[in-house]
N, C-alpha and C positions, 0 to 999 in steps of 0.2 A: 098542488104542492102542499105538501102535509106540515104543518105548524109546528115549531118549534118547542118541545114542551117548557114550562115555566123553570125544572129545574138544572137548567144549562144554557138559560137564556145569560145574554154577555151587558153589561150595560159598559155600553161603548163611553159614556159620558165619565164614568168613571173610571173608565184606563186612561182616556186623555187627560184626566187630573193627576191622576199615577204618574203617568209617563212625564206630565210636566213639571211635578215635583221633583222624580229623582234623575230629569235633564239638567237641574240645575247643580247638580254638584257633580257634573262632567269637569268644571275648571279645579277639581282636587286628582284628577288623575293624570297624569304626564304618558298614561298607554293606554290605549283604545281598549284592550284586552281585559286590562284590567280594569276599568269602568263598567264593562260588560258584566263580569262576575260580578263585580257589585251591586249590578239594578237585579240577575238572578240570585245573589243572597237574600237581598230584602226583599223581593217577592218574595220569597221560599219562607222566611220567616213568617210575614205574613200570614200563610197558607197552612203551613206545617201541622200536624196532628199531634202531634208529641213534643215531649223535650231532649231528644237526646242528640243535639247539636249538627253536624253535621251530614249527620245519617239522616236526621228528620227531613233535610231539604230536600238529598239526592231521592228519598222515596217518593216525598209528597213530589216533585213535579216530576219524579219519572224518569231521572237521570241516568244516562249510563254510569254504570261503577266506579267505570276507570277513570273517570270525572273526579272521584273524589280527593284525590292526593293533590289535584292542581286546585280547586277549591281549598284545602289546605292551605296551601303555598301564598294564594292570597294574604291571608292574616298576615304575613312577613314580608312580604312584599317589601319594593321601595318605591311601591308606582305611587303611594300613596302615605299621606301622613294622618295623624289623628287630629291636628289641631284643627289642621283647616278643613276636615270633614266637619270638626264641632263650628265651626265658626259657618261653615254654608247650611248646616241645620238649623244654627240657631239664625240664619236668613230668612231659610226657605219657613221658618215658624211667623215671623215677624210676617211675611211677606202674603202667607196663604191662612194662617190659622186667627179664627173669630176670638181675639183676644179680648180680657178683661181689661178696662182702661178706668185708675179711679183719679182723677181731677187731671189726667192727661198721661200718667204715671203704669205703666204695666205692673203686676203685681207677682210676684217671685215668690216662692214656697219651698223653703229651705230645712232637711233632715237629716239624722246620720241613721245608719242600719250598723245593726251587730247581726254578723253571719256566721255562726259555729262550722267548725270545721273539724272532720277527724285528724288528719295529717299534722301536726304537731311541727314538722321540718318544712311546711311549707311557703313559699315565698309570702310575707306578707300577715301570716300568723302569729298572734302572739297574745299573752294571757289581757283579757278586759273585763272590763267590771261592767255588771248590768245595774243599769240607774233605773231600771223600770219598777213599776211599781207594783205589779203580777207577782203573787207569792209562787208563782209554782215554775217562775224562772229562777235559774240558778243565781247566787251572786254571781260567779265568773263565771267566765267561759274561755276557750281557745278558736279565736277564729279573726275572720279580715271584717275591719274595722270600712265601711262605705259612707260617703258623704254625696248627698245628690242636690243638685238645684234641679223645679223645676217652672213653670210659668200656668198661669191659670188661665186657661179656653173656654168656650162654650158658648150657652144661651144663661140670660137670666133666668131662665127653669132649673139647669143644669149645669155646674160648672165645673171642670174636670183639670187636676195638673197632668198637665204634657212634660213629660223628661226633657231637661236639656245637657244637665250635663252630670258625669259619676265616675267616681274614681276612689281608689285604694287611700286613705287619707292619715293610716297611722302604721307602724312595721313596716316600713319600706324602706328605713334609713341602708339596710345592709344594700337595696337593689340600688340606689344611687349611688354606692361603691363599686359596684362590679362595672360600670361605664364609667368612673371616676370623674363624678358628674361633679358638678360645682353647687348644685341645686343643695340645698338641704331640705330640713322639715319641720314645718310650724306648729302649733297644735291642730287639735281638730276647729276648734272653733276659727280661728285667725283664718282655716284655709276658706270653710263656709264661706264667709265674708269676702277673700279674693276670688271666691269663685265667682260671687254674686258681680262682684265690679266686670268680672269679662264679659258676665249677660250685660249687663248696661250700657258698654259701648256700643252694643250692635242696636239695642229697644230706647236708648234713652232713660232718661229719669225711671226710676223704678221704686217700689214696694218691698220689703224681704221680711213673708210671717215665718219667723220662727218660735221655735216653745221657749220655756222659758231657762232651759241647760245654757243656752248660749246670748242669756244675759248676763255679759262678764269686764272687767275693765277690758283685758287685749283685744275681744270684741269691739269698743267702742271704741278705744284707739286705733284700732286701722281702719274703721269706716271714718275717722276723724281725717287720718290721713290721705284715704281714698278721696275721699271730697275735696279735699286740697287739691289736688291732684288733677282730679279729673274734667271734663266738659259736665258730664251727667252726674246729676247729684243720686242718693241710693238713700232710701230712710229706712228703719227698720221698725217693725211692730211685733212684740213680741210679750210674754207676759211674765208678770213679779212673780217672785214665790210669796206664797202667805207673811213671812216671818221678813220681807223685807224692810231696810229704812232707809229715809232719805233725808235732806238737809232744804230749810228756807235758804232764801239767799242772805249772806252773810250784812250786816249794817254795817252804817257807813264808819269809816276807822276813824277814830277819837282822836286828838291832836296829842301827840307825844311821841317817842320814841315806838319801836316796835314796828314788826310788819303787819298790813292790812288783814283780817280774818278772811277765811278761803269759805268756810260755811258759817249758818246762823242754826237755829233750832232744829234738833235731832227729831223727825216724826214716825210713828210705827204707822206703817201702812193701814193697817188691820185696823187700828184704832180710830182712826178717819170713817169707820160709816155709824160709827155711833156718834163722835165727838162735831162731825160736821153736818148732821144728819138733813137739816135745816138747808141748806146749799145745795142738794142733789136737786138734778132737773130731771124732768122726764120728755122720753122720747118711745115714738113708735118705730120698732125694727121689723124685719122679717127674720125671724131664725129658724132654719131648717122646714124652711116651707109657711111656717104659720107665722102672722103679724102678735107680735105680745107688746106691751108697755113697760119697760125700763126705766130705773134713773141712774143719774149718771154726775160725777164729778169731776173735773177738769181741773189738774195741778198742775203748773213748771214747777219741780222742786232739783234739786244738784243730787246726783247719787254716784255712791262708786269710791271707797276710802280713798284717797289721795289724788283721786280724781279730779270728786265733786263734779261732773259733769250734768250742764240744764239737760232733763230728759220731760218729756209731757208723761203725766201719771192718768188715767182713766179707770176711777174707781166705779163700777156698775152692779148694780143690786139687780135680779131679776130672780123669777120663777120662787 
């Protein structure tokens, strides 16, 4: 019997992992039919050579043609909804994938993408401003506005965010009129933050790095909220701009009339690695592979104009 050569050998270990991953989101489909095209979508994607959508699948495994309009028809279906697809992914993630775990807590990596668009009238488009810092991007642009959550996998060698969830997050006010939907639309940042609280019911306590665009009060007020709210508390770690400030905590109120002070001393961030310089500790980290020596300072101060709300500051000198 002539051997099998190496490059069409099958590793069977690895379809039974396949197959038991996308068995478990049979309970999002109410038709046998349609779950079926669903395990051949996402092979097909998997596999596919190209990007040109539904063409790529029918070629890559080989499909008959006339396959392709009913493969269509799925996307619209009613065998099936989005949410509860998002919600058995973000299962089958918990359940199968080597998660990052820091004091007990999953760790969440939250973004928004600007995606230019030619089409001008189409759904979801509309003029934004680029905050990047690239000169040889435009300021604006015309296109659909993405906000993604996703969770951090891997090994301590390697650690990679895995998608969990993405959506159209700004220009959508006109599509929730055309179903005269009740839904409206928050900002970008506010939705970031509700997205993060749906991961956390399914992972528990969690992690959310974000950069530093979505240090903002409405930010802080609905994770203030969410936390109220919820079983699972969500912390966020994200970083200042240079140029920000914060407040001591206000002393104690003097006897007389008048209400209590909400803060005490104005401090500029920046000015704390000179003015405190004496206070820094040091510590060994690993950054990007190589172990270096840092120090580091450690503030509660109130931030946020009318806020004031306690945030931990971590001022870090390195390289």
């Amino acid at each position: 019997m002539d051997s099998v050569p190496d490059f069409v050998t099958i590793d069977q270990s690895m379809l039974k992992y396949m197959n038991e991953v996308l068995c478990a989101f049979r309970v999002c489909f109410t038709r046998t039919t349609a779950f079926r095209w669903f395990m051949i979508i996402v092979v097909g994607l998997m596999v596919r050579s190209d990007h040109l959508g539904v063409t790529s699948i029918v070629r890559d495994l080989v499909l008959d043609p006339r396959h392709y309009e009913s493969m269509i028809h799925f996307f619209r279906s009613s065998a099936w909804s989005l949410d509860s697809l998002r919600l058995a992914w973000q299962e089958a993630v918990r359940r199968f994938a080597p998660l990052l775990y820091v004091r007990g807590r999953v760790v969440l990596v939250g973004d928004g993408v600007k995606q230019a668009q030619e089409g001008r009238h189409m759904p979801g488009v509309k003029k934004l401003h680029q905050e990047s810092e690239n000169v040889s991007k435009g300021e604006y642009i015309f296109g659909h506005l993405f906000g993604a959550i996703g969770i951090l996998a891997g090994t301590p060698q390697k650690w990679f965010c895995l998608p969990l969830f993405m959506n159209l997050q700004d220009g959508v006010k006109a599509i929730f009129g055309w179903a005269d939907s009740e839904e409206r639309q928050v900002s970008h940042v506010v939705q970031m933050i509700e997205q993060a609280f749906v991961t956390v019911r399914t992972f528990g306590g969690a992690l959310l790095l974000l950069d530093r665009y979505f240090l903002s009060i409405p930010a802080l007020q609905r994770l203030a909220e969410g936390n109220r709210a919820g079983d699972a508390r969500l912390h966020i770690v994200t970083k200042a701009k240079i140029n920000a400030v914060a407040y001591e905590r206000p002393e104690p109120k003097k006897p007389g009339r008048g209400r209590p002070p909400k803060k005490g001393k104005m401090l500029k961030l920046a000015e704390l690695f000179q003015t405190r310089t004496a206070d820094f500790q040091t510590a060994a980290v690993t950054i990007y592979g190589k172990e270096e020596t840092v120090s580091f300072l450690c503030l509660d101060l109130l931030w946020g104009q009318g806020l004031y709300q306690e945030l931990r500051f971590v001022l870090v000198r390195h390289g």
